[in-house]
C-alpha positions as MATLAB code, in Angstrom:
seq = 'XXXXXXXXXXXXXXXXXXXXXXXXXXXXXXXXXXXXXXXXXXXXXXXXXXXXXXXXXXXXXXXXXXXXXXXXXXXXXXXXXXXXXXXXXXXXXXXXXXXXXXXXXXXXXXXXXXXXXXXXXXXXXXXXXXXXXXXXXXXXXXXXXXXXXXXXXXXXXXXXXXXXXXXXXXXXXXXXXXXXXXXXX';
ca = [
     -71.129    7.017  -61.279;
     -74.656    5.770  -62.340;
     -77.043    4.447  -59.430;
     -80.240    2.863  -60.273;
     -82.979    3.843  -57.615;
     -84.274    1.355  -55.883;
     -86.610    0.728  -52.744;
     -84.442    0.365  -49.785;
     -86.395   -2.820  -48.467;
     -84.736   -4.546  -52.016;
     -81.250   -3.680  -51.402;
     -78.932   -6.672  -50.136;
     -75.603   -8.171  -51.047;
     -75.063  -10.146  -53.534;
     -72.013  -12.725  -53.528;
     -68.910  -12.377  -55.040;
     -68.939  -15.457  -56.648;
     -71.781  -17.946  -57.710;
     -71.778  -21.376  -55.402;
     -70.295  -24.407  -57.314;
     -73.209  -25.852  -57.136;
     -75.081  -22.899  -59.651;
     -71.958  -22.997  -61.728;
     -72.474  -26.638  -61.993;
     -75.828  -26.395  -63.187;
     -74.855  -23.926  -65.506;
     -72.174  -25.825  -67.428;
     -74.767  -28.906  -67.272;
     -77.776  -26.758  -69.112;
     -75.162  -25.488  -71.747;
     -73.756  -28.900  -72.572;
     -77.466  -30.827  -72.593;
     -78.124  -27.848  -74.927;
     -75.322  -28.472  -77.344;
     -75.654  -32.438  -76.966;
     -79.337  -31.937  -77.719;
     -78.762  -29.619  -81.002;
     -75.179  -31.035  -81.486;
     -73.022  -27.663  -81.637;
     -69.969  -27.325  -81.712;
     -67.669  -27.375  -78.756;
     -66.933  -23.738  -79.293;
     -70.872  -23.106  -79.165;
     -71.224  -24.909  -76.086;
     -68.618  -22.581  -74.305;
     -70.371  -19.368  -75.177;
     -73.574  -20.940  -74.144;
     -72.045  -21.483  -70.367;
     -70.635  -17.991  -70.767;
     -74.105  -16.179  -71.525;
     -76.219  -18.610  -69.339;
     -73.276  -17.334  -66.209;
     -74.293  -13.747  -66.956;
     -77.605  -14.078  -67.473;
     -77.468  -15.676  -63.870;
     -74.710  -12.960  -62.598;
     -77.477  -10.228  -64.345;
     -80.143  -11.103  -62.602;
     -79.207  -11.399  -59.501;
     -79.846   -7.211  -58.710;
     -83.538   -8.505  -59.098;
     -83.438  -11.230  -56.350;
     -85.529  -10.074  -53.070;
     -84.357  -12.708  -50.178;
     -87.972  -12.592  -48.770;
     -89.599  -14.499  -51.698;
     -87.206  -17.468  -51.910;
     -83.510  -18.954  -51.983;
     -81.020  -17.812  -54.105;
     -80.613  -21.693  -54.872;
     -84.501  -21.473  -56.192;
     -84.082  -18.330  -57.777;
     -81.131  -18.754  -60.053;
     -82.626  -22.138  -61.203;
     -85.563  -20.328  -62.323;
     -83.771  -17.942  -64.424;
     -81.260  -21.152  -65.608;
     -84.598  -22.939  -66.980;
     -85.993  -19.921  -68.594;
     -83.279  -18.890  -70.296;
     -82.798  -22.582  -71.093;
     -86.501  -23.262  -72.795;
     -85.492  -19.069  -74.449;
     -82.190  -20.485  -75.967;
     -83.555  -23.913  -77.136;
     -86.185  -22.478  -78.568;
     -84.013  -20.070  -80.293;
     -82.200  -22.340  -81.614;
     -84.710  -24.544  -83.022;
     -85.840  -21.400  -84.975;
     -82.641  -20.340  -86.459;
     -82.366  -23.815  -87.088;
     -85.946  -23.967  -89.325;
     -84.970  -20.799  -91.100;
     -81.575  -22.040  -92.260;
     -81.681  -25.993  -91.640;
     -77.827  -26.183  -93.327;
     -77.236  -29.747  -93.877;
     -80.662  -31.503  -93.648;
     -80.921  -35.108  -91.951;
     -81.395  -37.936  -93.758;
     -84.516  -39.736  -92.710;
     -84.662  -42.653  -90.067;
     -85.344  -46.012  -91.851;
     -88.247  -47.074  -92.327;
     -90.374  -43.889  -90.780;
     -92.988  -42.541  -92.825;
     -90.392  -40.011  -94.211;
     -88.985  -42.552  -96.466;
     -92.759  -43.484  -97.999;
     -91.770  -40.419 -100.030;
     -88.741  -41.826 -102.080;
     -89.371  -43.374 -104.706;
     -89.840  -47.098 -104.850;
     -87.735  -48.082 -107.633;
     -85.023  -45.898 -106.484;
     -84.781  -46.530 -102.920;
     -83.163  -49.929 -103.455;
     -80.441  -48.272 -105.706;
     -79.941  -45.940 -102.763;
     -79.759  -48.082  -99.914;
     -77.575  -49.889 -101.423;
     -75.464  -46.833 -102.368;
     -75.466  -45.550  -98.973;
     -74.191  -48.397  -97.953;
     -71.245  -49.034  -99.812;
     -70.219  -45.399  -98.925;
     -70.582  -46.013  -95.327;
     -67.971  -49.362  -95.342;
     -65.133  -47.103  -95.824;
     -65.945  -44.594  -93.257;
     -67.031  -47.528  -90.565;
     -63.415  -49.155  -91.386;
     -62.349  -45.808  -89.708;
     -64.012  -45.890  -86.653;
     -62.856  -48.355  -83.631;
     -63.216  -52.029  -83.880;
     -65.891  -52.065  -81.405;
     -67.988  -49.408  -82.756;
     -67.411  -50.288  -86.587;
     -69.223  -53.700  -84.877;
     -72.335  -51.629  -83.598;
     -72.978  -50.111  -86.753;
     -72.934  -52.994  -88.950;
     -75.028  -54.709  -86.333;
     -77.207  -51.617  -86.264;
     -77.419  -51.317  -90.281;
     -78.650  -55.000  -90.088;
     -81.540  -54.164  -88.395;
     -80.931  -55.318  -85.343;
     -82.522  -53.214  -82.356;
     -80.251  -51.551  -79.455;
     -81.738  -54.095  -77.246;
     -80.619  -56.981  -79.115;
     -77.470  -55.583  -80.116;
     -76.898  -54.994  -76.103;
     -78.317  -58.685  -75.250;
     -76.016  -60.251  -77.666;
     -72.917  -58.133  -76.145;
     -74.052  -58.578  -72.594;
     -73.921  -55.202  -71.386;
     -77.046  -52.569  -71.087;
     -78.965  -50.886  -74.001;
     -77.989  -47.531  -72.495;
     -73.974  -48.629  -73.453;
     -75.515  -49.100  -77.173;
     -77.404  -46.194  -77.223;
     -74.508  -44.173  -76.188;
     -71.928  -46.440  -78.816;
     -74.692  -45.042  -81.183;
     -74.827  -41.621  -80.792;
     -70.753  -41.666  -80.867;
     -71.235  -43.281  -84.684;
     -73.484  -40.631  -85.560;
     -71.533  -38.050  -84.421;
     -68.281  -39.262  -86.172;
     -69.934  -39.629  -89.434;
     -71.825  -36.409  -89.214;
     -68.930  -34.779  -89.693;
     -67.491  -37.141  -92.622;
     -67.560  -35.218  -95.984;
     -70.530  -36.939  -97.915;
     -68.561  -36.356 -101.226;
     -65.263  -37.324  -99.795;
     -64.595  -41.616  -99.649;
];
């Protein structure tokens, strides 16, 4: 068997199992992660796999005298965190795959052309009924509401709950229509 050599005073035990409390963290870096770049669910499980051996790797290299384990596993969670992000922002600038359309009325959409861009609102629009008549009652509300113009905060005054409830009901329609066909009615 293969021994690394290392200086005696660096040698300790290491546990045979990380605390919940790591393992914790690590399932809540992987799933901001794949929230934040919206992969799939199958991406988000091999992100908590490597991120729990990066942290089971590294833990040879932990010397007791210069901190907590607590302190130093969270500093190998956050850099392999801001590594992986990063990462994946790359891969996803090299091959973008379906690009984004841009938010209304940002200075993206000072690009399209005038005379066109009422033909395609429009257009959008009448796609979009079909797909909104698919999504629950409640949500199919938000959106229309939303695609009026009306801001998260008024949307939320006018239901009586808290913006964060509307942001979240928003990122739920965006998710389910992301993954609507844009050929398919």
């Amino acid at each position: 068997m293969l021994q690394t050599c290392q200086p005696t005073s660096h040698r300790h035990s290491h546990p045979e199992r990380l605390n919940p409390l790591t393992e914790r963290r690590i399932r809540y870096r992987a799933d901001r992660l794949a929230r934040i770049f919206r992969l799939s669910l199958d991406d988000r499980d091999d992100l908590r796999q490597e991120l729990y051996l990066v942290v089971w790797a590294a833990l040879p290299k932990y010397v007791p005298d210069r901190g907590s384990l607590d302190a130093f596993t969270r500093g190998v969670m956050d850099n392999w965190y801001r590594h992986t992000a990063r990462e994946v922002r790359r891969s996803r600038e090299r091959d973008p795959g379906v690009v984004p359309l841009p938010e209304r009325d940002t200075e993206a959409t000072a690009f399209i052309d005038p005379a066109a861009r009422h033909v395609e609102a429009t257009d959008i629009r009448l796609d979009l009924l079909p797909r909104l008549a698919r999504l629950p009652r409640e949500l199919a509300e938000i959106a229309l509401q939303r695609g009026a113009g009306l801001s998260a905060r008024e949307i939320a005054d006018e239901r009586g709950v808290h913006r964060g409830t509307i942001h979240r009901a928003i990122q739920v329609i965006r998710d389910e229509l992301s993954h609507l066909s844009p050929i398919a009615a």
